[in-house]
C-alpha positions in Angstrom: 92.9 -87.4 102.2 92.4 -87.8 98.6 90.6 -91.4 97.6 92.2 -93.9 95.2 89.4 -92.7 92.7 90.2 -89.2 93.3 94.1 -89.8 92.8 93.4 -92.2 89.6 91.0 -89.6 88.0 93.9 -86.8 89.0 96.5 -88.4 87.6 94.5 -89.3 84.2 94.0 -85.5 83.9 97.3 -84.6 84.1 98.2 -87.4 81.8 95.6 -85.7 79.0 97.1 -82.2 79.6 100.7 -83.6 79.5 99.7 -85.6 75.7 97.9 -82.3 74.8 100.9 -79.8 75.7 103.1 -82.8 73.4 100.9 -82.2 70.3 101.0 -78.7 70.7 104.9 -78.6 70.8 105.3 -80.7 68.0 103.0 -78.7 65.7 105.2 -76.0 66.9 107.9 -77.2 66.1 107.0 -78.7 62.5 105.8 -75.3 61.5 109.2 -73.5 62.7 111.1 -76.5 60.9 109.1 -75.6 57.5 109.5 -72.1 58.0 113.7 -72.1 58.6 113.8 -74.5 55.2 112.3 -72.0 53.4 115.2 -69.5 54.4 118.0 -71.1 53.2 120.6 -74.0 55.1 122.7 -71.8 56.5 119.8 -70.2 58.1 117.9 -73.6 58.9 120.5 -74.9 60.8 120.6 -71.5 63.2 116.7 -71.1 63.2 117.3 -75.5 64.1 119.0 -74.2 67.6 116.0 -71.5 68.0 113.6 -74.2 67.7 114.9 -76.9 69.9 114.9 -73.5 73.2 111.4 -72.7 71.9 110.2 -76.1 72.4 111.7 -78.0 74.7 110.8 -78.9 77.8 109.8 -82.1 80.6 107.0 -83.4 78.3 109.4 -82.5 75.2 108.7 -85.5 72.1 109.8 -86.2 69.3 108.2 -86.0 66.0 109.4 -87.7 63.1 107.1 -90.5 62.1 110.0 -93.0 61.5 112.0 -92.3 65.2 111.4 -95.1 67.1 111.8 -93.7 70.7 110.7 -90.8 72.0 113.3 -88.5 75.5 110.5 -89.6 77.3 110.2 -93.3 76.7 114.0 -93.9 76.8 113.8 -93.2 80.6 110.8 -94.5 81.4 111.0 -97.9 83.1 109.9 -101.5 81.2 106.5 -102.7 82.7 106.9 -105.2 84.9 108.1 -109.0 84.9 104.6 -110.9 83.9 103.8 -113.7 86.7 103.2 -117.1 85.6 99.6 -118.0 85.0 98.1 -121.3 86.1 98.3 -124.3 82.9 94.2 -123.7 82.3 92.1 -120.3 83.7 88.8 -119.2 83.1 88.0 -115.8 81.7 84.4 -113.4 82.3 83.5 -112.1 79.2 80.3 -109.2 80.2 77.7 -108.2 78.1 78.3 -104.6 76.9 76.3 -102.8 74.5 75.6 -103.1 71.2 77.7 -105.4 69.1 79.4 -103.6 66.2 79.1 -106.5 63.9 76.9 -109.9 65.0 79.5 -112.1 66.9 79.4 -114.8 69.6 81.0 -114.8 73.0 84.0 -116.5 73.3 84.5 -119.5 75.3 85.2 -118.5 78.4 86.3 -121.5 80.7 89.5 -123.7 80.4 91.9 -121.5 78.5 95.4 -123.2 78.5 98.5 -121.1 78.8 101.5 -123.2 78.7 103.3 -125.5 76.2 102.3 -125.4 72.6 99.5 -122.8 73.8 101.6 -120.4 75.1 101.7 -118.5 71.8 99.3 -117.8 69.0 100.4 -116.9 65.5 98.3 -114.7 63.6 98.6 -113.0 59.5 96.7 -109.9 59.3 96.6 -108.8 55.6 96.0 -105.0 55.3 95.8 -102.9 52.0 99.2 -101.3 53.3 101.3 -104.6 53.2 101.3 -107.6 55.7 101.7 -107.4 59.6 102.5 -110.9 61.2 101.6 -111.3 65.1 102.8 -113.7 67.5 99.5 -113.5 70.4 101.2 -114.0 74.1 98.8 -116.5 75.8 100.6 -117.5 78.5 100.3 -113.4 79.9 97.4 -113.1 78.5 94.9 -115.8 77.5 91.7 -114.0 78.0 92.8 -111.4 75.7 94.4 -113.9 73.1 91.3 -115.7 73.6 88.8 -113.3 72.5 91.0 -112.2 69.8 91.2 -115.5 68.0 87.8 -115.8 68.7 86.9 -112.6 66.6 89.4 -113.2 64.2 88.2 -116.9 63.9 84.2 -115.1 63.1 86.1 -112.9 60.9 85.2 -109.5 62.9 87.8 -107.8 61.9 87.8 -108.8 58.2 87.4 -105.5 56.2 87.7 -102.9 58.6 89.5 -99.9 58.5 92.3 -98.9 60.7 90.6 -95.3 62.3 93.4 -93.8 64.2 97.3 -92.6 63.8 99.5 -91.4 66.3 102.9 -90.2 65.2 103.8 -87.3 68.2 103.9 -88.3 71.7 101.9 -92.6 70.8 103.4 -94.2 68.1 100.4 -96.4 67.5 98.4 -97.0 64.5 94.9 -98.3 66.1 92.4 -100.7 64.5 89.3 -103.2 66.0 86.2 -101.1 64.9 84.2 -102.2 62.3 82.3 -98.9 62.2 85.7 -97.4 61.7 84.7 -94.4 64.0 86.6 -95.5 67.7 83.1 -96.6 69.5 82.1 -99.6 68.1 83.1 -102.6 69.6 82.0 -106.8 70.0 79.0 -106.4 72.4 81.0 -107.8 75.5 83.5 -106.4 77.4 86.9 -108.3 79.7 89.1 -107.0 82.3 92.7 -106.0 82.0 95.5 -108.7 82.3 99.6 -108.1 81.4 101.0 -105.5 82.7 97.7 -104.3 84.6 97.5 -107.7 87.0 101.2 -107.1 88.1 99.7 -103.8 90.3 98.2 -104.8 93.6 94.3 -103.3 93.1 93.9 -99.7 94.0 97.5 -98.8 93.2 98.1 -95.6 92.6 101.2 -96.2 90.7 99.0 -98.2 88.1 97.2 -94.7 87.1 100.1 -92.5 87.2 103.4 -93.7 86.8 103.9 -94.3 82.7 105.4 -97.3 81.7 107.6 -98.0 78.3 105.2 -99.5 75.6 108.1 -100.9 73.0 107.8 -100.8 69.7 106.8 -103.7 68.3 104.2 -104.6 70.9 100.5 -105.0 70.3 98.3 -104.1 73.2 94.4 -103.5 73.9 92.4 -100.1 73.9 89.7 -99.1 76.4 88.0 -96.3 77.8 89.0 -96.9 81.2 87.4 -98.6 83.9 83.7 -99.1 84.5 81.7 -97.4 87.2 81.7 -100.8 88.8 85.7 -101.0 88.4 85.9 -103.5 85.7 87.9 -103.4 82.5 86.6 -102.2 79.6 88.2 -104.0 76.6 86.4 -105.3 73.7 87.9 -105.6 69.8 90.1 -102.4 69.4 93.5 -102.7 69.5 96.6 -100.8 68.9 99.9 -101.6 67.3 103.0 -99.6 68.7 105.7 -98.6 66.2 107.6 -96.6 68.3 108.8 -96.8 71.9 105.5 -95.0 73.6 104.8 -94.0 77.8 101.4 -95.3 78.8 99.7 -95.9 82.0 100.0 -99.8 82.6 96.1 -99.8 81.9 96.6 -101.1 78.0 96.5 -105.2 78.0 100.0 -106.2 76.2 98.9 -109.0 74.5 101.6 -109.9 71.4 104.5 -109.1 69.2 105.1 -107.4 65.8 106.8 -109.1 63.5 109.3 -107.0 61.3 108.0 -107.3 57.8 104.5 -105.5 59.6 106.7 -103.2 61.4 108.1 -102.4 57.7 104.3 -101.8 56.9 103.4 -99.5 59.9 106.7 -97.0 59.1 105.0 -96.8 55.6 102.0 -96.3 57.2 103.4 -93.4 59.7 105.6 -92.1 57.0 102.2 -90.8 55.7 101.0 -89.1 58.7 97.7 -88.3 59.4 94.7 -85.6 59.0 95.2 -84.1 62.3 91.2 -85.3 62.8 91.9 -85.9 66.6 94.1 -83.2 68.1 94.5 -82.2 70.6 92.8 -85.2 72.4 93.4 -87.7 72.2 95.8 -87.1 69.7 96.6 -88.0 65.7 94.0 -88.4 63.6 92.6 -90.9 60.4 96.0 -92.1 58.4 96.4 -90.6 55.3 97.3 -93.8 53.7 93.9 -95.5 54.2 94.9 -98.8 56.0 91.8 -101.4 55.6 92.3 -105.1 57.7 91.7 -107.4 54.4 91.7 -110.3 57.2 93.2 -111.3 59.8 93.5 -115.2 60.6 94.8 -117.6 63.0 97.8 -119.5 61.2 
């Protein structure tokens, strides 16, 4: 019988052929779409039909940057209800290689997550346009925490947003002052909303994809540690389209809609294709720099 590890690392394969076959079909399908224009309406509209046969199919997405929801995420089920967190918890915050920019810890005991606590506001000025956040600390503080803290050192301050995903993720993802994906704080935290709600050793938490709405903000990682913990640190990615993820991403705030105006501009662009077909998207090609980011 198959071990937990064996099912998780099972199901994250199938999970990176299932994105990869996505991106394929909606290359596919973009270069059909160009080449039926070019014919004429009257012919577009027949070669339209031919197109949708040619690439449909289970894993079938949608492409256009500005669609909010893809077949997929329209059935796939919310994550679950969050369960209350105690008024004050500690988090562990582990050293973890080599700190992209100098930064302290942050503070790691006596987090509150109720009353005026319970959210976080934050501005985060980019040269695209504004994107307000509204941090949920009462789901999860440790994540909240360590991003005010960041934000508070201005970390983030000047960076470049590396990664765009318009097919399949709708995510624009930022949090790496070396602007290449693998630089991070020099510490690392564990998982918390929607993560926690799955007993440990849950199948179901590797391979049954949840709904990521638009409009959430939520943490990147590179999966868990040989030891089993989490492997957050400062990059984070903002969803502007309705997107199916393992429950493995920390949802840890709200977009506001002015910076979900920005992000459309932003995906409107598209990107260089950099990252195909794994793990998908690429650099945007509207150049989308953090000018700061700061606790309101």
């Amino acid at each position: 019988m198959p071990s937990n590890e064996q099912r998780r690392a099972a199901a994250k394969r199938k999970l990176e052929r299932q994105l990869a076959n996505r991106a394929a079909r909606a290359r596919k399908r973009k270069q059909l779409t160009i080449a039926a224009s070019a014919l004429g309406v009257v012919v577009a509209v027949a070669a339209g039909v031919g197109i949708y046969y040619l690439t449909r199919g289970d894993d079938d997405t949608a492409t256009t940057a500005t669609t909010s929801e893809t077949p997929e995420a329209s059935l796939a089920s919310a994550p679950p209800s969050a369960t209350p967190k105690p008024e004050l918890v500690n988090c562990t915050y582990r050293d973890s290689g080599e700190a992209a920019r100098p930064v302290d810890k942050p503070r790691a005991e006596g987090i509150r997550t109720t009353g005026d606590d319970a959210t976080l506001s934050v501005s985060m000025q980019t040269s695209q346009g504004p994107i307000g956040l509204t941090l949920n600390n009462a789901e999860s503080p440790c994540t909240t925490n360590s991003f005010a803290s960041l934000a508070s050192q201005k970390y983030f301050d000047g960076t470049s947003c590396h990664r765009l995903s318009t097919s399949g993720l709708k995510i624009l993802q930022c949090g790496d002052p070396t602007g290449t994906g693998m630089g991070g704080p020099g510490y690392a935290f564990d998982n918390e909303y929607p993560t926690d709600q799955y007993a440990p050793g849950d199948p179901t938490a590797q391979s049954v994809p949840v709904k990521y709405q638009r409009g959430v903000i939520a943490m990147a990682n590179s999966g868990p540690s040989p030891d089993g913990t989490g492997t957050n640190g400062s990059q984070f990615f903002l969803v502007f389209g309705d997107s199916q993820l393992p429950p493995q991403y920390t949802i840890f705030g709200t977009i506001d809609e002015t910076g979900l105006e920005t992000l459309d501009k932003i995906a409107a662009a598209g990107d260089d294709g950099s990252m195909e077909p794994s793990p998908g998207g690429g650099k945007p090609n509207l150049q989308v720099t953090l000018e700061s980011v700061q606790i309101d």
